[in-house]
Every structure is written in structure tokens, then in C-alpha cells.
PDB file with SEQRES, HELIX, SHEET and CRYST1 records, atoms N, CA, C and O in Angstrom:
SEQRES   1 A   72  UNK UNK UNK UNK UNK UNK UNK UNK UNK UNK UNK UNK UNK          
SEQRES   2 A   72  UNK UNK UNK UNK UNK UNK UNK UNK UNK UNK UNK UNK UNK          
SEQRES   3 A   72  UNK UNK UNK UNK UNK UNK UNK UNK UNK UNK UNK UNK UNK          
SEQRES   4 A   72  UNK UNK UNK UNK UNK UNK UNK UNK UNK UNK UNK UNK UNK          
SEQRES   5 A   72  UNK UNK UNK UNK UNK UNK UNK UNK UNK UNK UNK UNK UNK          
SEQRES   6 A   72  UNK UNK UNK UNK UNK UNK UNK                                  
HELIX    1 AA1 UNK A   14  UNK A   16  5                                   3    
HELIX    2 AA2 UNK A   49  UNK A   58  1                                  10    
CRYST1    1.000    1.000    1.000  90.00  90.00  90.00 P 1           1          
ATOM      1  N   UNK A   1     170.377 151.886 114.736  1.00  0.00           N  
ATOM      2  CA  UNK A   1     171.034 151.711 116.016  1.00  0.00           C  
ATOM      3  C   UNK A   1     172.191 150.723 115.813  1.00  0.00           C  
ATOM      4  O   UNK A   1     171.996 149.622 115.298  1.00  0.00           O  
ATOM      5  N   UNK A   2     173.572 151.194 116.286  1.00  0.00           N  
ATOM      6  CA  UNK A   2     174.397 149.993 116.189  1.00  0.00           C  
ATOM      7  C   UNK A   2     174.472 149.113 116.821  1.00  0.00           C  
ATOM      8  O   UNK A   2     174.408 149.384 118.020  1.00  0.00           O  
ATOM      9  N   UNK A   3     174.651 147.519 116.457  1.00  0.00           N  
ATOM     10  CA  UNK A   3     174.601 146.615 117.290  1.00  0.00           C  
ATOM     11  C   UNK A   3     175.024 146.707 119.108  1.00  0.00           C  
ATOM     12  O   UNK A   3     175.593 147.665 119.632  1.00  0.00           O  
ATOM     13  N   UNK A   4     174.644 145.659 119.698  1.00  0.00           N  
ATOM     14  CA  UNK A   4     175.276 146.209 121.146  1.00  0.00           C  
ATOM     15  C   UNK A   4     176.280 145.418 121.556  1.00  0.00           C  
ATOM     16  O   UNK A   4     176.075 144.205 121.557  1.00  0.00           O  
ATOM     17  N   UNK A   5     177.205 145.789 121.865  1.00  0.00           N  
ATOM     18  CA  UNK A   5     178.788 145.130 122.356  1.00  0.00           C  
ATOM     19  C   UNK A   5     178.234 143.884 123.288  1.00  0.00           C  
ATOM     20  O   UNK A   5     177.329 144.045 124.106  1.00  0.00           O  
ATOM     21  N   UNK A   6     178.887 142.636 123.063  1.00  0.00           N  
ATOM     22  CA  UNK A   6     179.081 142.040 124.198  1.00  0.00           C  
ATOM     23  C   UNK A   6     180.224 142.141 124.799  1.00  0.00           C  
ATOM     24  O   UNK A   6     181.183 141.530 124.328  1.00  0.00           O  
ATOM     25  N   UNK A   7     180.409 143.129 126.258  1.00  0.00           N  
ATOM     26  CA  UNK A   7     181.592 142.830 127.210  1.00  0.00           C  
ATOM     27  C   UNK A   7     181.508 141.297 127.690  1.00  0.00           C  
ATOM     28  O   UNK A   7     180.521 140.566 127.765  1.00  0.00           O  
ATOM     29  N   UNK A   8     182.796 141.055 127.978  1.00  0.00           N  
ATOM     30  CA  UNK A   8     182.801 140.281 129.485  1.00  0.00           C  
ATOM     31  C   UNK A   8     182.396 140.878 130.881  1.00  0.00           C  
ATOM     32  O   UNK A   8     181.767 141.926 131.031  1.00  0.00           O  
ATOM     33  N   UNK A   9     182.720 140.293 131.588  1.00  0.00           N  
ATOM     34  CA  UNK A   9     182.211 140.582 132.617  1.00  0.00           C  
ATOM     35  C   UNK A   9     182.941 141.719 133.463  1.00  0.00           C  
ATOM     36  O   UNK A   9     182.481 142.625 134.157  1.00  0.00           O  
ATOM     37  N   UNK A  10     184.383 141.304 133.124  1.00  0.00           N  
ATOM     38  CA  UNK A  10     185.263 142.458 134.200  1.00  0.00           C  
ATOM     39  C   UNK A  10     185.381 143.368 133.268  1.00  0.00           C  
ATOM     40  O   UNK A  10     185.715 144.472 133.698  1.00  0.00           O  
ATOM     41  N   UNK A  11     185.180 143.263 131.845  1.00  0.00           N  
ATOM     42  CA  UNK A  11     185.302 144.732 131.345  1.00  0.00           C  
ATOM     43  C   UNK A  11     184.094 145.406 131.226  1.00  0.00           C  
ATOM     44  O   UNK A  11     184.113 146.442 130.561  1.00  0.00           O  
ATOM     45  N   UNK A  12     182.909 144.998 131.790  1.00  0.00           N  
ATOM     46  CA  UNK A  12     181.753 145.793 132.292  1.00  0.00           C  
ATOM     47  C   UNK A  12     181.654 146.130 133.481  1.00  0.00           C  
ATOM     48  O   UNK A  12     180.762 146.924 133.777  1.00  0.00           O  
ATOM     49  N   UNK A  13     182.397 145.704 134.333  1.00  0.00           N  
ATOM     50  CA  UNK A  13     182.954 146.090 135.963  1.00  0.00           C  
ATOM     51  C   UNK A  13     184.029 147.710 135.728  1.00  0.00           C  
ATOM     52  O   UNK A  13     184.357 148.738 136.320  1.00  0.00           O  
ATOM     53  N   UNK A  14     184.188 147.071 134.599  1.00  0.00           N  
ATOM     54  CA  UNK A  14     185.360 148.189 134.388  1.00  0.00           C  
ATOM     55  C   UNK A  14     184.521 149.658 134.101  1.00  0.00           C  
ATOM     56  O   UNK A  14     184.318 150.691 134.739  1.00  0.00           O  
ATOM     57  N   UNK A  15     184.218 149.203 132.966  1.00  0.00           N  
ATOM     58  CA  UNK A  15     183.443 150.569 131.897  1.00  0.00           C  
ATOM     59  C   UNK A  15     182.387 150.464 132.801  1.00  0.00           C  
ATOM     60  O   UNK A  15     181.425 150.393 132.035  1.00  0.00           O  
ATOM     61  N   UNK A  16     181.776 150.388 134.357  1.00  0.00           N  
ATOM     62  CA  UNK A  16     180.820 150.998 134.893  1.00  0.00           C  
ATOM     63  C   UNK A  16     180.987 151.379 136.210  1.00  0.00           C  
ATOM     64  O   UNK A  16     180.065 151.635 136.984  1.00  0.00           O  
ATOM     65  N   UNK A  17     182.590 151.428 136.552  1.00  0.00           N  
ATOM     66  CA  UNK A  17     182.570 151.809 138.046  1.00  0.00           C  
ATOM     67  C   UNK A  17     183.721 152.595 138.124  1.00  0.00           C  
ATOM     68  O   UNK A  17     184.504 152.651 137.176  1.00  0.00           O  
ATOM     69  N   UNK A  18     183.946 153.375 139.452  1.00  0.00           N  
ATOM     70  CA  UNK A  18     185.356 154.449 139.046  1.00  0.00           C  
ATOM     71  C   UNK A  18     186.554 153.953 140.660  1.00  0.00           C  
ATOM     72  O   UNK A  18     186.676 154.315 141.830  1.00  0.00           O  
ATOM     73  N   UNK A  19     186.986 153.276 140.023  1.00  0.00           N  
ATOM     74  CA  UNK A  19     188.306 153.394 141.208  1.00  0.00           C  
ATOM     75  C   UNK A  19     188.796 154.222 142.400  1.00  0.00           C  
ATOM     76  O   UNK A  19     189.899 154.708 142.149  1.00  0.00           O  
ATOM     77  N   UNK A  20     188.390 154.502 143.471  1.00  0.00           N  
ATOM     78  CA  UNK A  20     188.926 155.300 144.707  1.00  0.00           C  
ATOM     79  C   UNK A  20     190.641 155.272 144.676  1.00  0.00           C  
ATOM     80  O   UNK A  20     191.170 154.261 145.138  1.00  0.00           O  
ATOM     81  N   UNK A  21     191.322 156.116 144.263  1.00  0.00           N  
ATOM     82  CA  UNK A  21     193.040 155.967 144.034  1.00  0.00           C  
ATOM     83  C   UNK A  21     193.204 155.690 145.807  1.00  0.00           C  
ATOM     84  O   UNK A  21     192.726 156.477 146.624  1.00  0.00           O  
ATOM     85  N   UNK A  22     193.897 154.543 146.162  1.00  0.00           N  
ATOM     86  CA  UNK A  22     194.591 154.201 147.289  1.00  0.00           C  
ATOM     87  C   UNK A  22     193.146 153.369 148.015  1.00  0.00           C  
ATOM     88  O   UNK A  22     193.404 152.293 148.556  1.00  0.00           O  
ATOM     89  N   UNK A  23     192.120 153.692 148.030  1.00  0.00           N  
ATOM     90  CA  UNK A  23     191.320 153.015 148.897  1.00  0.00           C  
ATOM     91  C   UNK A  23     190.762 151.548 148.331  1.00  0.00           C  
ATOM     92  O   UNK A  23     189.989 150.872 149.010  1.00  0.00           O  
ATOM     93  N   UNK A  24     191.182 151.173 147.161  1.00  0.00           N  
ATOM     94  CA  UNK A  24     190.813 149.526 147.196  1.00  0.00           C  
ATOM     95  C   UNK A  24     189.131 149.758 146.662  1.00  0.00           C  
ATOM     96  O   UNK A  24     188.657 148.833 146.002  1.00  0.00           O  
ATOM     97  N   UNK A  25     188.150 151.099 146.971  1.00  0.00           N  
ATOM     98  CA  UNK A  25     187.215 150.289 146.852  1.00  0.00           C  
ATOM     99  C   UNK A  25     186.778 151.126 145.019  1.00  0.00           C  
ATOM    100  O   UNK A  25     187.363 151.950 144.316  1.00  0.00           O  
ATOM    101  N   UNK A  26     185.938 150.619 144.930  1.00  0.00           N  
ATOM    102  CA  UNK A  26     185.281 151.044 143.370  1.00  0.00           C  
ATOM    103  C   UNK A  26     183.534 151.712 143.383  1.00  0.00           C  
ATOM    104  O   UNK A  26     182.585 151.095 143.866  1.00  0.00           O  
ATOM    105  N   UNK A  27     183.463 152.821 142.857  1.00  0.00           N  
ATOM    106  CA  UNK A  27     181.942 153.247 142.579  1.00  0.00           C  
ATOM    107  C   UNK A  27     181.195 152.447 141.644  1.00  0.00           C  
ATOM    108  O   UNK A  27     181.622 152.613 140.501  1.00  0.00           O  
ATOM    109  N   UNK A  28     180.460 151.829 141.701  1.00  0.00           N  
ATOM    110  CA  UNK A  28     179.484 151.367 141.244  1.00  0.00           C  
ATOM    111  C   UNK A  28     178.349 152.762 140.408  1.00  0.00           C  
ATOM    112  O   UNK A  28     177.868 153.683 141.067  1.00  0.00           O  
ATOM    113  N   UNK A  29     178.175 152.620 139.192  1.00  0.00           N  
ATOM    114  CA  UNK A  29     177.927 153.988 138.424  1.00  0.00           C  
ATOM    115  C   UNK A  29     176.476 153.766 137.801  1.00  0.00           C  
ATOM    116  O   UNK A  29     175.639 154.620 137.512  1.00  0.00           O  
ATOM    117  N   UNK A  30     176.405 152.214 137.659  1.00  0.00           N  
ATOM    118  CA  UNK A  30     174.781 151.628 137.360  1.00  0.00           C  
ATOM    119  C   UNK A  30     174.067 151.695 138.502  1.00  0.00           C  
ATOM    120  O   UNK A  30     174.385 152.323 139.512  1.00  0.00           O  
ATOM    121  N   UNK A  31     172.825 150.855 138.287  1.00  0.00           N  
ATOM    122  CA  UNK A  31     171.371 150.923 138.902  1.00  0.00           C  
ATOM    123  C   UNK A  31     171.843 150.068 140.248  1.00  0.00           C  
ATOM    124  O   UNK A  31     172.718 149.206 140.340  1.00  0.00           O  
ATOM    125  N   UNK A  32     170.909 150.641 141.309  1.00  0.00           N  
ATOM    126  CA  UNK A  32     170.766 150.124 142.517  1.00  0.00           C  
ATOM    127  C   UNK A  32     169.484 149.380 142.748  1.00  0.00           C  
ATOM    128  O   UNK A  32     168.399 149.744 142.295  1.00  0.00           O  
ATOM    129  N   UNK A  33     169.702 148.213 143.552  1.00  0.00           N  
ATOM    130  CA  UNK A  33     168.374 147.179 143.695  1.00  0.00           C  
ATOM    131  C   UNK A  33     167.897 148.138 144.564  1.00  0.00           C  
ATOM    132  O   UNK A  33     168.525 149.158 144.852  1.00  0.00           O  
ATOM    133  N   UNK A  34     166.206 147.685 145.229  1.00  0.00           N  
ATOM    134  CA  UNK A  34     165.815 148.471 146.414  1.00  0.00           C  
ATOM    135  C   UNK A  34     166.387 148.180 147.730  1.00  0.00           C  
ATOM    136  O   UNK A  34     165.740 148.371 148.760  1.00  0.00           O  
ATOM    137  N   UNK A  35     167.489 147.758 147.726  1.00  0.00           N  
ATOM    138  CA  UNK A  35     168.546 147.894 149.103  1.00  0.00           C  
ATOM    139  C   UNK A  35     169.190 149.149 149.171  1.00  0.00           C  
ATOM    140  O   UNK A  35     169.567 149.746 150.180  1.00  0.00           O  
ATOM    141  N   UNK A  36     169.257 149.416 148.224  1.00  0.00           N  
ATOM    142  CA  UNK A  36     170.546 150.102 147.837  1.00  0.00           C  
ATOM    143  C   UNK A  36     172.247 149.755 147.569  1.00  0.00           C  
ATOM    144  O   UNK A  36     173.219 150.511 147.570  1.00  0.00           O  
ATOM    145  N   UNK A  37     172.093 147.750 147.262  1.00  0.00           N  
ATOM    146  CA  UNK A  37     173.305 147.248 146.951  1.00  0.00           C  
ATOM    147  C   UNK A  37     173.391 148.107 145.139  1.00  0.00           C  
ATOM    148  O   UNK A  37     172.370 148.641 144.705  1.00  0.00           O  
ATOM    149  N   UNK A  38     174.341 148.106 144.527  1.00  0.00           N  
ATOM    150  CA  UNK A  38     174.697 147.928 143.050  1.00  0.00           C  
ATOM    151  C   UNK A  38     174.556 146.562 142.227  1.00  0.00           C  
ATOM    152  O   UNK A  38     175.411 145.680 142.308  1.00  0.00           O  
ATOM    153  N   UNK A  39     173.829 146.495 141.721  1.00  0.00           N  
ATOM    154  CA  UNK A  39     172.751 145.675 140.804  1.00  0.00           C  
ATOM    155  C   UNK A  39     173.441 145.306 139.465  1.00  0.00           C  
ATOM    156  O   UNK A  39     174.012 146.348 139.142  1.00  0.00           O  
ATOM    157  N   UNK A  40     173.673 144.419 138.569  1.00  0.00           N  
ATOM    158  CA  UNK A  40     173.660 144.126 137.158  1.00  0.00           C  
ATOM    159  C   UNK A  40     173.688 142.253 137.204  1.00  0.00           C  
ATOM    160  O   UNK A  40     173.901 141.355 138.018  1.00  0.00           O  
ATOM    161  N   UNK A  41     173.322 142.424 135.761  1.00  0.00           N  
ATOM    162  CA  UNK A  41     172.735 141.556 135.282  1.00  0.00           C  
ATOM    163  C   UNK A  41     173.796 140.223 135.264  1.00  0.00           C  
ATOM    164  O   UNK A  41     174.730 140.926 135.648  1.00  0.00           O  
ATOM    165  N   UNK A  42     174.195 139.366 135.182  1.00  0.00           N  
ATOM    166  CA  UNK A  42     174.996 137.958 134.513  1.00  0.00           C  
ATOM    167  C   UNK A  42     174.390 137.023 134.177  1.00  0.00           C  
ATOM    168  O   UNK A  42     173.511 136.729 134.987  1.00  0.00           O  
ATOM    169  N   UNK A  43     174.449 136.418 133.360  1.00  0.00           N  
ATOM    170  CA  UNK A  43     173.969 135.533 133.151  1.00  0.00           C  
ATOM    171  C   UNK A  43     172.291 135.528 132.913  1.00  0.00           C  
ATOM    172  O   UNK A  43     171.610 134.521 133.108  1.00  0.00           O  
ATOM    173  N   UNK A  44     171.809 136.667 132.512  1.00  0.00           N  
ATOM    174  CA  UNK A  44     170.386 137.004 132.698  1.00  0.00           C  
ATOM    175  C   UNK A  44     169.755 137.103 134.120  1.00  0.00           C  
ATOM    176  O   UNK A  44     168.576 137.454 134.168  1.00  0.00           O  
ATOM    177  N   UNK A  45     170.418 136.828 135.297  1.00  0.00           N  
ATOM    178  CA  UNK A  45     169.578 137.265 136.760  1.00  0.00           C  
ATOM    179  C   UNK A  45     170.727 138.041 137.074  1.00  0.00           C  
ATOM    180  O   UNK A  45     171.954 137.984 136.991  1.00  0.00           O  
ATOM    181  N   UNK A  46     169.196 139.303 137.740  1.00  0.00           N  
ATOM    182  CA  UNK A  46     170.183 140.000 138.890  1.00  0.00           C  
ATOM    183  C   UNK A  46     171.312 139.625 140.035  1.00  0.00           C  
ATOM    184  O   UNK A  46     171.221 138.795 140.940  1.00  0.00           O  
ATOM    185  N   UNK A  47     172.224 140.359 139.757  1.00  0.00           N  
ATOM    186  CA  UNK A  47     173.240 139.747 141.253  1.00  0.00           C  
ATOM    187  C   UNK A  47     173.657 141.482 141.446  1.00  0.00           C  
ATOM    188  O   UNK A  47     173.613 142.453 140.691  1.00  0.00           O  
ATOM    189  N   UNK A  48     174.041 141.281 142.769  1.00  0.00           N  
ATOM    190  CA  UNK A  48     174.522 142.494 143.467  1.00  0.00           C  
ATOM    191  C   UNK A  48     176.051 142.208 142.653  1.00  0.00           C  
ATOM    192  O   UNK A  48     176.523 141.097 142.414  1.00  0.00           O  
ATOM    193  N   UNK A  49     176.733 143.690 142.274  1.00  0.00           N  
ATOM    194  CA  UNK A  49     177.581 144.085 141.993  1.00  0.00           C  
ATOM    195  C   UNK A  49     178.556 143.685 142.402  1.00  0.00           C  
ATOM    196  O   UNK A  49     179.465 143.171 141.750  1.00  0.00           O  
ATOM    197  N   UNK A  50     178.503 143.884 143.667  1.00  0.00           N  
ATOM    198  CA  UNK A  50     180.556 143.559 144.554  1.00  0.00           C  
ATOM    199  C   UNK A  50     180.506 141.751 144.457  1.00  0.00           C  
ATOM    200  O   UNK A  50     181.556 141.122 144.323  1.00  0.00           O  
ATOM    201  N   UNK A  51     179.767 141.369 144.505  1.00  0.00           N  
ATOM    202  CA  UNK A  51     179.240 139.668 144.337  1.00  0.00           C  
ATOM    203  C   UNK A  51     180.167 139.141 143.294  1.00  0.00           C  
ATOM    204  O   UNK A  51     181.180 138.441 143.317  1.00  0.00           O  
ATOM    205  N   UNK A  52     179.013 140.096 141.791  1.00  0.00           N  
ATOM    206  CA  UNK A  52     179.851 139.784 140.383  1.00  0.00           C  
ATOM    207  C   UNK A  52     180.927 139.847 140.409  1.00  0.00           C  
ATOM    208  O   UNK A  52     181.564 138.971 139.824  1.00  0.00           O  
ATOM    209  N   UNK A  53     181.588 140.863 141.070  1.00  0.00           N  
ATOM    210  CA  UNK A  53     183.051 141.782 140.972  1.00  0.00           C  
ATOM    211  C   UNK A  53     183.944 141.037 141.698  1.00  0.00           C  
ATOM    212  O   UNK A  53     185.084 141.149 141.247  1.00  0.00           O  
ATOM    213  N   UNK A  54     183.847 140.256 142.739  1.00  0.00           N  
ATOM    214  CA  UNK A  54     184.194 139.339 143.293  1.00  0.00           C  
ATOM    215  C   UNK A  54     184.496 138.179 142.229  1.00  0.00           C  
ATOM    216  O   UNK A  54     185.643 138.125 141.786  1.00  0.00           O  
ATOM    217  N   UNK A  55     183.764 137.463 141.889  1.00  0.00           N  
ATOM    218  CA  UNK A  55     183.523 136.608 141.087  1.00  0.00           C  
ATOM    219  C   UNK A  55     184.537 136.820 139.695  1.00  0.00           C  
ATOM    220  O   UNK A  55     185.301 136.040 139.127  1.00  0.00           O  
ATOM    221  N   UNK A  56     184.185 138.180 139.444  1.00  0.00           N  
ATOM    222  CA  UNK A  56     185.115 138.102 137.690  1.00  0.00           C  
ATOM    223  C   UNK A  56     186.833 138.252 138.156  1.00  0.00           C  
ATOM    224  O   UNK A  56     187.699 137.695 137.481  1.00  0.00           O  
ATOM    225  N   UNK A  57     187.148 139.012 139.295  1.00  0.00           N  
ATOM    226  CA  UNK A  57     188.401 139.056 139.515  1.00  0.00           C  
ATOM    227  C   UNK A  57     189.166 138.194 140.615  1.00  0.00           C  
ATOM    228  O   UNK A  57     190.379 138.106 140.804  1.00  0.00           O  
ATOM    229  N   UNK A  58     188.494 137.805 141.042  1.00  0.00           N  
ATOM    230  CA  UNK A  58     188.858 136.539 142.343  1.00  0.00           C  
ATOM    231  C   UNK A  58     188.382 134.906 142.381  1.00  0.00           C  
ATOM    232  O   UNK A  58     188.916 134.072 143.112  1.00  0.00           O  
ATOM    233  N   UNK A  59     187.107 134.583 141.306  1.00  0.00           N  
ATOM    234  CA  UNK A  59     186.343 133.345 140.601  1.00  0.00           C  
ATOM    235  C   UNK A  59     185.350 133.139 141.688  1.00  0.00           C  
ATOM    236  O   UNK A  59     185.061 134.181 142.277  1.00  0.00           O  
ATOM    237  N   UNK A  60     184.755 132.067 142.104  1.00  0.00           N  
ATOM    238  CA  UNK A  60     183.458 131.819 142.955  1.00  0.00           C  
ATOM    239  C   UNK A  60     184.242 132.391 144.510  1.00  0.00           C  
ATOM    240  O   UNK A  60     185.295 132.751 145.035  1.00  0.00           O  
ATOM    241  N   UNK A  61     182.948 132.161 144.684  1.00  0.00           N  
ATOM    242  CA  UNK A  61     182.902 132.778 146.387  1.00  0.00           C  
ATOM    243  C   UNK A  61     182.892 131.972 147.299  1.00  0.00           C  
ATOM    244  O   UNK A  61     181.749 131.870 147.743  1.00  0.00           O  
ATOM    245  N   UNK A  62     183.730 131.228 147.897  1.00  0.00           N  
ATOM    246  CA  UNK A  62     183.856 130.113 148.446  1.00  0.00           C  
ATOM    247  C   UNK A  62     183.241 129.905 149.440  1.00  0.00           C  
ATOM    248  O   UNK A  62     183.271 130.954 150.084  1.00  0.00           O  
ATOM    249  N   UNK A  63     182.586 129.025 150.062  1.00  0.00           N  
ATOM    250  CA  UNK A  63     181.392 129.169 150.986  1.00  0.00           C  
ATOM    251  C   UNK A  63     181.631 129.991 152.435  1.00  0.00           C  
ATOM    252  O   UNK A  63     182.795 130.238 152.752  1.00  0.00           O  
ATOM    253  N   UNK A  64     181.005 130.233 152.935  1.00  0.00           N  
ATOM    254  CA  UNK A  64     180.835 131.051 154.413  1.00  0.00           C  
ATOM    255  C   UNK A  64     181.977 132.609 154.299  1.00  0.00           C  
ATOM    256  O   UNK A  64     182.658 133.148 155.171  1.00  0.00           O  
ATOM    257  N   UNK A  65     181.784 132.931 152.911  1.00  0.00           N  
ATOM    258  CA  UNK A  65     183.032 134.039 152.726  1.00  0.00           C  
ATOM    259  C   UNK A  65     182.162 135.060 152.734  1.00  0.00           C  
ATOM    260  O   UNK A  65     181.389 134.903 151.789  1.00  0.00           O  
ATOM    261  N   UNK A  66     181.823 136.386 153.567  1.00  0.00           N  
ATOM    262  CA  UNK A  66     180.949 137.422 153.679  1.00  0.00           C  
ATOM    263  C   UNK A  66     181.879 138.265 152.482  1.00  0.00           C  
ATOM    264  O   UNK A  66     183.032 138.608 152.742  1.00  0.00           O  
ATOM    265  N   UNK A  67     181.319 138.521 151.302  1.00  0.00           N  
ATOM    266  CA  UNK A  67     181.741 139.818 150.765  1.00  0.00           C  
ATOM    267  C   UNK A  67     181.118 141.103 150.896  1.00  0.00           C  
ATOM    268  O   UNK A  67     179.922 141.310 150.690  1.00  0.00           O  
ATOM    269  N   UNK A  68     182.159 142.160 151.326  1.00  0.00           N  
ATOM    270  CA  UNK A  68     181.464 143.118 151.490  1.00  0.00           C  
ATOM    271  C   UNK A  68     180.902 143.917 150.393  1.00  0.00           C  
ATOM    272  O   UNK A  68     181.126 143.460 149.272  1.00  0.00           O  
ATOM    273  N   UNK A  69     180.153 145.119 150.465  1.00  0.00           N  
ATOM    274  CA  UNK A  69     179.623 146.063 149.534  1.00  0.00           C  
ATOM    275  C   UNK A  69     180.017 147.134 149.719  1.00  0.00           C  
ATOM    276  O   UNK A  69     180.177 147.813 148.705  1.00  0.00           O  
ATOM    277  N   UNK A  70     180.290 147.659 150.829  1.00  0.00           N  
ATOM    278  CA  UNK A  70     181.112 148.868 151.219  1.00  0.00           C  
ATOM    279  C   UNK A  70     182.477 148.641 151.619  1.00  0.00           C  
ATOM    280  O   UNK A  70     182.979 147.527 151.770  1.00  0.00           O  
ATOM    281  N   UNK A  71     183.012 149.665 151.771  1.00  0.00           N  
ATOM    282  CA  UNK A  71     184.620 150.309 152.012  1.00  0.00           C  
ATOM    283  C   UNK A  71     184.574 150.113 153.421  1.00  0.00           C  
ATOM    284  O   UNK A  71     183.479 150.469 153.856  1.00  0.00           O  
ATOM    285  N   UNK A  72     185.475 149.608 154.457  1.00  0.00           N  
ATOM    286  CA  UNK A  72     185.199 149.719 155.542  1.00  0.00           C  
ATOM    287  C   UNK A  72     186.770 149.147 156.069  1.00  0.00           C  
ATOM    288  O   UNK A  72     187.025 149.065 157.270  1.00  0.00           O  
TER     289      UNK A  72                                                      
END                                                                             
């Protein structure tokens, strides 16, 4: 088995979700928690997806900031 890549973070945002052309939002292509948010790993704990995605392209989430999960 060949070793396993370490991505960063936004280039695993990348290589796992597909861009909506014009709508801003992104498919999430990995596993869903039992919410049905988009799920992966950082840092060894689960975090919801748009959270991370937030985080790798915009940095922390500054307090009382609702990020969404859907397109709306």
C-alpha cells in the first residue's frame, strides 16, 4: 500500500467537494455526521465541514458568527 498523503486542510476541502459554478456554495462529497451536517476530521476530532471550510479559507470563527451549512 502506498504511503498516505498528508493534505492540508484546504487542499482536502478541495480534493473532497465540487463547486456550484456561480452559486458560492460547495458539495461536500465525504461522510455525513447523524445530522446530516458534512463531517471530517482536523486535528483528530470531528468538526462539521462548512466550520473547517470556514476556518481554512477565512481563519477562526469569530465569536457569535452563525456559519451556515447550506446555500441559502
Amino acid at each position: 500500500m502506498p504511503p498516505r498523503r498528508h493534505l492540508s486542510l484546504t487542499d482536502h476541502i478541495f480534493e473532497n467537494s465540487i463547486p456550484v459554478p456561480f452559486a458560492g456554495c460547495w458539495i461536500w462529497m465525504l461522510g455525513c455526521n447523524p445530522d446530516g451536517y458534512g463531517s471530517i476530521v482536523v486535528g483528530g476530532k470531528d468538526t462539521n465541514a462548512h466550520r473547517a471550510s470556514w476556518h481554512a479559507f477565512r481563519g477562526p470563527i469569530p465569536n457569535g458568527l452563525f456559519v451556515c451549512h447550506t446555500c441559502d
